[in-house]
N, C-alpha and C positions, 0 to 999 in steps of 0.2 A: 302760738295759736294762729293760722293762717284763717283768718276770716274773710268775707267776701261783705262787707258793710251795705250793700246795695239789698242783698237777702235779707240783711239783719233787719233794714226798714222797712221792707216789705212783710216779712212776718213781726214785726214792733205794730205796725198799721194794722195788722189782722187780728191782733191779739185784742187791741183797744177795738176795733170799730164792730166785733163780737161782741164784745161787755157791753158796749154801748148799748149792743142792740138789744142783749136779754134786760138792761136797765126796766123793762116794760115789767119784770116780776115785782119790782117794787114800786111800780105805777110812772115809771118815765124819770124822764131825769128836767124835767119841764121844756115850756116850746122852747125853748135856745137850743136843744139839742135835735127835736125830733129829727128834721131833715137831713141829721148826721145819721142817728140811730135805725132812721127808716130801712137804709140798705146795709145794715151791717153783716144779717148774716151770709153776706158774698165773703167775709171774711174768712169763712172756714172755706172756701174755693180759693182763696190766695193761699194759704196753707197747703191743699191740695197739691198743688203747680208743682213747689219747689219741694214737698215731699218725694214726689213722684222724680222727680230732677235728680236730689242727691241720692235717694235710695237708687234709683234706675242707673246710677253714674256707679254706684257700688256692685252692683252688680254686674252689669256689663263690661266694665272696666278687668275683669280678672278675666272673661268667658273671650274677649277682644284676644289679651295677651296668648289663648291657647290654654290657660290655667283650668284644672280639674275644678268646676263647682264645690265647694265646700256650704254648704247645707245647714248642718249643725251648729258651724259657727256662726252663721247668719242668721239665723232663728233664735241663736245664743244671746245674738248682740239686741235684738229686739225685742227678747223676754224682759233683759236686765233694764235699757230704754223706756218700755213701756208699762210691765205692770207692778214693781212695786209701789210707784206715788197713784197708781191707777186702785192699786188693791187699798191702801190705805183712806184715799176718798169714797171708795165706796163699802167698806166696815161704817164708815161716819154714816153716811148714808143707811144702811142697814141698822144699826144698832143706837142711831140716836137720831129717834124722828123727828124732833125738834127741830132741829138742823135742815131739815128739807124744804127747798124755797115754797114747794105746794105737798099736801098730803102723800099721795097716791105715789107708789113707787114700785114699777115692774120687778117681778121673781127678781133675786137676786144673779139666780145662777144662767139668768139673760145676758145677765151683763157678764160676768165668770166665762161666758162661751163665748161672749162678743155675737149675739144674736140676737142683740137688744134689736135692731135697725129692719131684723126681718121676721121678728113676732112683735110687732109692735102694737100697743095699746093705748091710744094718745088720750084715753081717760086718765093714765098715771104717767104726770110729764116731770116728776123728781128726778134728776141725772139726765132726762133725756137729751139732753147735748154729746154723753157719751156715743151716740150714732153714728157720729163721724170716727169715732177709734175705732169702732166695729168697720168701718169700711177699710179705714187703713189697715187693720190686721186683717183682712181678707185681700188685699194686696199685698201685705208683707207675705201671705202663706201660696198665694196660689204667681204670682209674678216672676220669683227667681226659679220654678219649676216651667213656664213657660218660656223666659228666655232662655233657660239651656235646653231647650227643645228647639225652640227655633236658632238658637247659635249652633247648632251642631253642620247645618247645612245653613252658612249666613247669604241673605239673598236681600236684595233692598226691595226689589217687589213683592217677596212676600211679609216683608214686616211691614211695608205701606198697606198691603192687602189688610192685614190682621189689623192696624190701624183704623184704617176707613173703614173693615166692617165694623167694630168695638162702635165707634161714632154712629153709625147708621145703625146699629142693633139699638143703642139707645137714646133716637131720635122716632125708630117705630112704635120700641116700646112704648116712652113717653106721652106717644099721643095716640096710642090704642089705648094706654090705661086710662087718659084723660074724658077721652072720647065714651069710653064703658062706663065710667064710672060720673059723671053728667048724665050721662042718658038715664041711668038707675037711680039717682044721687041717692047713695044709703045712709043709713041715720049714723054715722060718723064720720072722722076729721081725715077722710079717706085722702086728701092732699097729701099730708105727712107719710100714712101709713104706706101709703100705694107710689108715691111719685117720687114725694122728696128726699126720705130718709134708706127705700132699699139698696143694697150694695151695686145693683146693674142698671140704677137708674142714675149713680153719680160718678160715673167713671171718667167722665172727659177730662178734668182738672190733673188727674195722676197719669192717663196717657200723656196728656200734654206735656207733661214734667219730664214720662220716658220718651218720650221724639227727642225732648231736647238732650237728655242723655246720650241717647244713640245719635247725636248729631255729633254732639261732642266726641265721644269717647272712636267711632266710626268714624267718623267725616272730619276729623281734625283741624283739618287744612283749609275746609269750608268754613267748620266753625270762627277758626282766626279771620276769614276774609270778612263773613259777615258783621263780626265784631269789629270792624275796620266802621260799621255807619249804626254801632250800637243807639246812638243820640236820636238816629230817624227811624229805628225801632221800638226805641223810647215812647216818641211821637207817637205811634202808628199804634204800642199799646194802650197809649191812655183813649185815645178815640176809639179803636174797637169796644174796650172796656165799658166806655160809656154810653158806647150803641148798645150795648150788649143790657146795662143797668136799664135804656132807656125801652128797653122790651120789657122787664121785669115790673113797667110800672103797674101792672097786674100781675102781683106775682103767682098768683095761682091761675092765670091764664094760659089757653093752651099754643099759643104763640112764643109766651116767656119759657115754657117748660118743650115744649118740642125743639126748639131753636136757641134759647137764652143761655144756657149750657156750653154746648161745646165754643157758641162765640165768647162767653164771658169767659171759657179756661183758654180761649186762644189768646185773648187780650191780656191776660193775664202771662201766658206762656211767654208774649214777647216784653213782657216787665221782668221777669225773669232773666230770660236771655241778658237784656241790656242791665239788670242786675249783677250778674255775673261776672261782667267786666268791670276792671278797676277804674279805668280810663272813663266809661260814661258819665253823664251829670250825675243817678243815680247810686252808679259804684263810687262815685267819688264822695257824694253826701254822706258825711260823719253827724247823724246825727246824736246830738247828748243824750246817753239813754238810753238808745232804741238796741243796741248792742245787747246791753240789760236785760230788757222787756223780751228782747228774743231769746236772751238765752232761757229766761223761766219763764216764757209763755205755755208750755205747756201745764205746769205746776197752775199758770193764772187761768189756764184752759178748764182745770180739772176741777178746780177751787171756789170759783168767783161765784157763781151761785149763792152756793155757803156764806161769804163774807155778804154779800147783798142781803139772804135774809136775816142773819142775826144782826145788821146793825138797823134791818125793818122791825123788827121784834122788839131791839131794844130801842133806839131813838125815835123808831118813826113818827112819832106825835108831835115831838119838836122839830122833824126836820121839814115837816109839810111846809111852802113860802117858801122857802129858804134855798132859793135855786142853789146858788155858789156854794154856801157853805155843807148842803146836802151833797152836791155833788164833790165834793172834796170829801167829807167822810166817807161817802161808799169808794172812793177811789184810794184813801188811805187804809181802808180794811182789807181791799179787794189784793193790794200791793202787797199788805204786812203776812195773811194766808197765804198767797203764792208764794210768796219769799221764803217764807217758814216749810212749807211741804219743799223747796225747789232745796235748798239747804242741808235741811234736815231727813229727807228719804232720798230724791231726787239722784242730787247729786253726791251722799254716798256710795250711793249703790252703782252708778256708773266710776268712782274712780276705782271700788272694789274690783268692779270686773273689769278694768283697764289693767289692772295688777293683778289678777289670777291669770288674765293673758297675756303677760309682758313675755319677750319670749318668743312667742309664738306666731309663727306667719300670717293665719287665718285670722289673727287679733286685727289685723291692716286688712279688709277684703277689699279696700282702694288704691294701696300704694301710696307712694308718693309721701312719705311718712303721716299719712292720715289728713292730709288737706281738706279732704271733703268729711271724712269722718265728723270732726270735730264743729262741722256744718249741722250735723244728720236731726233733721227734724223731730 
């Protein structure tokens, strides 16, 4: 398994300081954590970065060599990926309402289309974390049709073009919708509905993933020079990053959402980069665990809700005071549910379909006997 340990802590970080942040379903995790929990959901934009990275590295990487797009298998590899532990959390959801951190819970077949993010109804916020998968599968479907458009005539001014417009398309949006919808303010949580959660208002994070791809996989030669001062791009992302958080301190202000975006996936994008590398402080941090936590974050992505409110349901009266030991139970549930879905659906169904395409060319659309495959977000 050729892992890249730098990535591994990066999405290990994202995974906790998400949980962290939905801890508010069961009334916080007490002040010792708030000013952790405060910005956690940047978490699912660290996610974003290095999604947009290894998928954008998968793709590109065969369309570079000259190779025929293969389609089918890449849609193959991301059905198997994404919706059996996805279909199984949301049957829970569906058919046993108990289980839902709050009542209210969108059509089902919102979620079945991955159109939860752009009919939304933020009176019914059960699953609605799923929002973010709804964006990624509208970058899994519409991404590898636009780079074998644009690789077929490969031009570096026009993917900087299509770049900088993506950026600037949702820099106008953002603050025409913020701008409409203050001036009107209508009787709902029109932030979510309008700003934060639709597919064209959160695309910075996954471009930035694919720059870095098409650095790599393109610019080779650049890529290795750059990674020569990974350590002072290290630097350069925690400080952006934290310009970036320090705009956010309103987060639904029209300065953090016009501008907070593409800075926080840029700072993000160069944690990444200096991820990447084995040789940086950060490629070289093994840290115990975080290897783990990444490989079943998604399972803990899909799950943690669930575990949060059944052990509200069932302890909550004894665990109110009880900072440490409350936060230890919801963290022992929240581990034991992800583990369980990551084990028991998860990761069957990905070695299934690693063995129905052993064999087969299009089973590797990376090469390199699956390096980054075995990365894939």
């Amino acid at each position: 398994m050729h892992r890249l340990p730098g990535l591994d802590l990066l999405r290990a970080i994202a995974i906790v300081w998400v949980m962290l942040f939905h801890s508010f379903i069961v009334g916080g995790l007490g002040p010792d954590f708030a000013w952790l929990s405060r910005y956690g959901w940047a978490g699912v934009d660290i996610f974003f970065v290095p999604s947009g990275f290894l998928i954008g590295t998968q793709v590109l990487r065969p369309l570079q060599r000259g190779e025929p797009p293969s389609f089918g298998a890449f849609y193959a590899r991301r059905a198997w990926r994404i919706l059996p532990a996805f279909a199984v959390v949301l049957a829970l959801y569906v058919w046993f309402p108990a289980l839902r951190e709050v009542p209210g819970l969108q059509p089902w077949w919102q979620f079945a289309t991955f159109t939860l993010n752009l009919l939304t109804d933020a009176r019914h916020q059960a699953f609605s974390h799923a929002w973010s998968l709804c964006v990624e599968e509208h970058f899994y479907l519409v991404f590898p049709l636009l780079a074998w458009w644009l690789a077929r005539r490969p031009s570096m001014s026009g993917f900087v073009s299509v770049c900088a417009a993506v950026v600037m398309l949702g820099v106008a949006l953002r603050t025409t919708v913020w701008l409409h919808d203050t001036a009107m303010d209508p009787p709902r949580n029109w932030f979510l509905e309008d700003i934060y959660y639709p597919t064209w208002m959160r695309l910075d994070g996954l471009l930035m993933g694919v720059m870095l791809a098409a650095l790599r996989v393109y610019r080779p030669h650049a890529w290795t020079r750059l990674q020569v001062r990974s350590n002072v791009v290290l630097l350069g992302g925690i400080v952006v990053s934290c310009l970036a958080l320090w705009l956010f301190r309103d987060r639904t202000g029209l300065l953090a959402n016009a501008l907070g975006w593409p800075l926080l996936s840029f700072g993000v994008g160069l944690l990444v980069f200096a991820g990447a590398d084995r040789q940086s402080l950060l490629g070289r941090w093994r840290l115990p665990g975080a290897g783990w936590l990444a490989g079943i974050s998604y399972s803990l992505y899909l799950s943690h809700k669930i575990a949060f409110h059944v052990v509200q349901a069932t302890f909550g009266a004894s665990l109110q005071g009880r900072g440490a030991i409350a936060f230890a139970m919801y963290a022992l549930a929240v581990l034991l549910l992800g583990a369980a879905l990551h084990y028991l659906v998860e990761r069957p169904c990905l070695r299934w379909r690693d063995r129905r395409k052993a064999g087969d060319p299009s089973a590797d659309p990376v090469g390199n006997s699956g390096r980054i495959a075995v990365l894939e977000p």
